[in-house]
C-alpha positions in Angstrom: 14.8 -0.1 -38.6 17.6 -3.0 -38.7 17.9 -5.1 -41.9 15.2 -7.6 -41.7 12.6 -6.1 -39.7 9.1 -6.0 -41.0 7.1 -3.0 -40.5 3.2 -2.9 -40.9 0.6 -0.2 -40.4 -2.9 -1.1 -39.2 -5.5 1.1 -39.2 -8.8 0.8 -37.0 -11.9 3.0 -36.9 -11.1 4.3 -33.5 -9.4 4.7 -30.6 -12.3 1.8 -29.0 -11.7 -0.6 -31.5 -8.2 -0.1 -31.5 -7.9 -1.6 -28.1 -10.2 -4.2 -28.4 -7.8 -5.5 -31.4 -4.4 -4.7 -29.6 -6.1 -7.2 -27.0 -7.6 -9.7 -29.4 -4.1 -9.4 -31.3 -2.2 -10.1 -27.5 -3.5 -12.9 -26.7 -2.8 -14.4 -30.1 0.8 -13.7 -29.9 1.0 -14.7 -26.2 -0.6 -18.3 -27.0 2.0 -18.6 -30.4 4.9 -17.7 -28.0 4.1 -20.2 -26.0 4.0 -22.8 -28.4 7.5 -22.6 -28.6 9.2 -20.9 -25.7 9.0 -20.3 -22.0 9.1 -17.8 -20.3 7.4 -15.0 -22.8 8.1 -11.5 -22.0 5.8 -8.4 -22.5 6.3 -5.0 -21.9 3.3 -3.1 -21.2 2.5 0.9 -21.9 0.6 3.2 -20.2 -1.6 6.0 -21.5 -5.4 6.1 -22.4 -5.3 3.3 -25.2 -2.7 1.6 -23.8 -4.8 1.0 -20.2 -7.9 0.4 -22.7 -6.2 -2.1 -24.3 -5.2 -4.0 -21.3 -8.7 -3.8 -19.8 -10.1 -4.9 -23.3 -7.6 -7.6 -22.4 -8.9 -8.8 -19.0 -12.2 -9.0 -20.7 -11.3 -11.1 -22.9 -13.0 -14.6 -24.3 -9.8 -15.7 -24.7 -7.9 -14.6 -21.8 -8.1 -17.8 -19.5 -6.4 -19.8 -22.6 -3.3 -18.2 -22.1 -0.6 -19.4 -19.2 -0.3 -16.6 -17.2 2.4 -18.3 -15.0 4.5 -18.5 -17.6 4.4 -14.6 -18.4 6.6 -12.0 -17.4 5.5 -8.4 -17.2 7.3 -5.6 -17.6 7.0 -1.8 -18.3 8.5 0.3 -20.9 8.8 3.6 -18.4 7.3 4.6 -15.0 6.3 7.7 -12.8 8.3 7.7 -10.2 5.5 8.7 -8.3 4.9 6.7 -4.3 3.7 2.9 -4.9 -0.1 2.9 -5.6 -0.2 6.1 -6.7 -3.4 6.5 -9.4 -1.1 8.6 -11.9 1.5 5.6 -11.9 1.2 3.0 -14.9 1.9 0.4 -12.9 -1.5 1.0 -10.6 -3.3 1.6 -13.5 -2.3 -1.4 -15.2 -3.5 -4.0 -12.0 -6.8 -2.2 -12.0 -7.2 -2.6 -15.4 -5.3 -6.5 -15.9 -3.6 -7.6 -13.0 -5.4 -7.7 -10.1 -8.1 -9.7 -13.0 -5.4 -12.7 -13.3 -5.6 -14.8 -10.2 -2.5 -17.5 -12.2 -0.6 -14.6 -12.2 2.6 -15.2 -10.2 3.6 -11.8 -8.8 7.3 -12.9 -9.0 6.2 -12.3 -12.2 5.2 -8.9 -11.9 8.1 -6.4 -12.6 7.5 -2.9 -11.6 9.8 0.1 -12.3 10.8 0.7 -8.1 8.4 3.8 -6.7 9.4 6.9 -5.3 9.0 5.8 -1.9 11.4 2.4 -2.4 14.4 4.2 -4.6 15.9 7.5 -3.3 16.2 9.0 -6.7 15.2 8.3 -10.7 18.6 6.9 -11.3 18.6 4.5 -8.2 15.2 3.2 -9.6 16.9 2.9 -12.5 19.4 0.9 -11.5 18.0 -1.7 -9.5 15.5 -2.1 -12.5 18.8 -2.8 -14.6 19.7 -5.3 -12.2 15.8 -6.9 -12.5 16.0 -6.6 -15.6 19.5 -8.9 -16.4 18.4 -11.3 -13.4 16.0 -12.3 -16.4 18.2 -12.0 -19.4 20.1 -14.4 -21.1 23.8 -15.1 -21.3 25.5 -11.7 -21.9 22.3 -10.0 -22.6 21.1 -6.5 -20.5 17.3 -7.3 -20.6 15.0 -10.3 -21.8 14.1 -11.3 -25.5 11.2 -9.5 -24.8 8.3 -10.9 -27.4 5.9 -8.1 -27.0 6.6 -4.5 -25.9 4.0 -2.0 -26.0 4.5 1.5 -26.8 2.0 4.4 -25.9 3.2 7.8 -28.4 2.3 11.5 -27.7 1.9 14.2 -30.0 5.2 15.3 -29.8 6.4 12.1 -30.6 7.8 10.8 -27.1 7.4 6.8 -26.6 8.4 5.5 -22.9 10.1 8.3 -21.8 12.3 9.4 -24.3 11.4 13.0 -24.9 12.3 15.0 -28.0 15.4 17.1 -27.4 16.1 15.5 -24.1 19.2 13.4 -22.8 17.8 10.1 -22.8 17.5 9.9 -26.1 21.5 9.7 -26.7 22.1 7.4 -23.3 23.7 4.1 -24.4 25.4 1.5 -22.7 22.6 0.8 -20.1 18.9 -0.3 -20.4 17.4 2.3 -18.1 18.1 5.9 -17.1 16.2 8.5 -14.9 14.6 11.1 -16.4 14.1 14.7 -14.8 12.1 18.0 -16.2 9.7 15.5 -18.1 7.9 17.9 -20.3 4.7 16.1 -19.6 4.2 15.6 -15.7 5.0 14.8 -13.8 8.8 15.6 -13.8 10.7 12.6 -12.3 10.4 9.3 -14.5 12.2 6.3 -15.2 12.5 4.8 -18.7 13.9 2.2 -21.1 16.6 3.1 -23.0 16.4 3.2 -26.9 19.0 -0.4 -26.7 16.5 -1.5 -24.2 13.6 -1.2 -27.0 16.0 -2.4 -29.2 15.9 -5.8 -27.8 12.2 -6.5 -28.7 11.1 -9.5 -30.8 8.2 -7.3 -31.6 7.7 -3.2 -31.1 3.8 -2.2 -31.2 3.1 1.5 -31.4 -0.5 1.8 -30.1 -1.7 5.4 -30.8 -5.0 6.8 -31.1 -6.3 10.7 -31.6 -6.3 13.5 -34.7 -3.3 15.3 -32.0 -1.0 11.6 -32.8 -1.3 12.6 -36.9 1.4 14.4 -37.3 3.7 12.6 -35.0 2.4 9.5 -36.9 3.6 10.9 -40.3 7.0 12.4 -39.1 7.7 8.8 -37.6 6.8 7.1 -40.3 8.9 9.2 -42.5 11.8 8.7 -41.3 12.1 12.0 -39.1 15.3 12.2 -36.7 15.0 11.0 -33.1 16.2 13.9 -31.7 13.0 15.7 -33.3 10.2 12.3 -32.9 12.1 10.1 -31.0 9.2 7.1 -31.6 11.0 6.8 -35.2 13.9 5.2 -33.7 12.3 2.3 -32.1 11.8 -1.3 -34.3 11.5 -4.8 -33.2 13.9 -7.3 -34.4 11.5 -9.3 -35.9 8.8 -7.3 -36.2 7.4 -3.4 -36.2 3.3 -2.6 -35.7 2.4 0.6 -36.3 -1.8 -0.1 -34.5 -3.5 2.7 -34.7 -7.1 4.9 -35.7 -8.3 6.3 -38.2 -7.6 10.0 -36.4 -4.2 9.0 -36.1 -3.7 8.1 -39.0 -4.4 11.2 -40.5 -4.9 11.8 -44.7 -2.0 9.6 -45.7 0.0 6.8 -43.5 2.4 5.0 -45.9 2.4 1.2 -45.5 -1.2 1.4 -44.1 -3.6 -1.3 -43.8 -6.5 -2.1 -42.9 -7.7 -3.3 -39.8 -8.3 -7.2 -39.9 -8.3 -8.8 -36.6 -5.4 -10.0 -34.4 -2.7 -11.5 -36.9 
């Protein structure tokens, strides 16, 4: 983590509370960004929590309180699967949120370009990139984002940076295509670990015994060639939201679960 940033463990009883807090803990953050800045920039996950979470979200009592035209959505990594395709995150995010937020804008909406509007990974990639700095500030590659999500899996992969893979050592750009994806399917387009870097806040959301020892590695410190979710930090602030199972026998830092500040 960079000098500065504060990291914090929260531990819930499982993966069901888990993402009714992530969403209780959203919509705080989203109405204290907007207090004081406009727009506020989120970067959404996939996953089973991670989809939970944003339909705990669209649920929400407190969901209508936020300004949704003043959000911008993005995603942390992407199939690159045919538009509407059910494995993609982004269709599983609108059936879970989006298509429940008629203020919405969907200028707003930033999707990772599909399979079927980008020849290749690296040309989705690229125009994403180019999204992505449309939105950014003076010199900057990517927003200020105030929120980005991040789903983990067992071995340790958040977005998709896989362990042992050449993502995980791309600099220079925000986004990169990824090809023999370990989990399926194969093609994907990700963030970059400078990309991540730019957060205001990082939230790793995991949930499941299988997480534990990823959990722990991360946590300790492990290299990001081996669990590559110990290399991502916000520069304000780190969350580390997860169960119980997750967890595991020991989580250094841990708290308690406490509601959503």
């Amino acid at each position: 983590m960079t000098a500065g940033t504060r990291r914090r463990v929260v531990v819930h009883p499982d993966g069901g509370v888990l993402a009714e807090a992530v969403a209780s803990r959203l919509v705080t953050e989203l109405l204290d960004a907007q207090s004081v800045r406009r727009p506020v920039h989120v970067v959404l996950t996939g996953g089973t929590v991670g989809i939970a979470s944003l339909a705990a979200l669209a649920r929400h009592p407190a969901r209508d309180a936020v300004d949704w035209t003043g959000v911008h959505l993005w995603w942390g990594d992407e199939r690159f699967l045919p538009a509407g395709d059910g494995d993609r995150n982004e269709t599983q995010a609108r059936d879970a949120l989006l298509d429940h937020l008629p203020q919405l804008p969907p200028a707003n909406v930033h999707a990772m370009p599909s399979a079927d509007a980008a020849p290749t990974p690296e040309d989705s990639a690229t125009a994403y990139a180019a999204e992505l700095a449309r939105h950014a500030g003076d010199g900057a590659a990517v927003p200020a984002f105030d929120v980005l999500l991040l789903g983990m899996g067992p071995d340790g992969h958040v977005a998709s940076l896989f362990p042992g893979h050449p993502g995980l050592d791309v600099t220079g750009v925000p986004t990169a295509g990824v090809h023999g994806s370990p989990k399926p399917p194969p093609e994907r387009v990700t963030l970059t670990f400078e990309a991540l870097a730019a957060a205001r806040q990082v939230w790793v959301v995991a949930a499941g015994e299988e997480k534990a020892p990823a959990v722990a590695s991360a946590l300790g410190g492990a290299d990001v060639h081996e669990t590559p979710a110990a290399g991502v930090a916000g520069t304000e602030r780190t969350l580390w939201l997860v169960d119980a199972a997750a967890a595991g026998d020991s989580v250094p830092g841990s708290g308690s679960g406490d509601g959503p500040r």
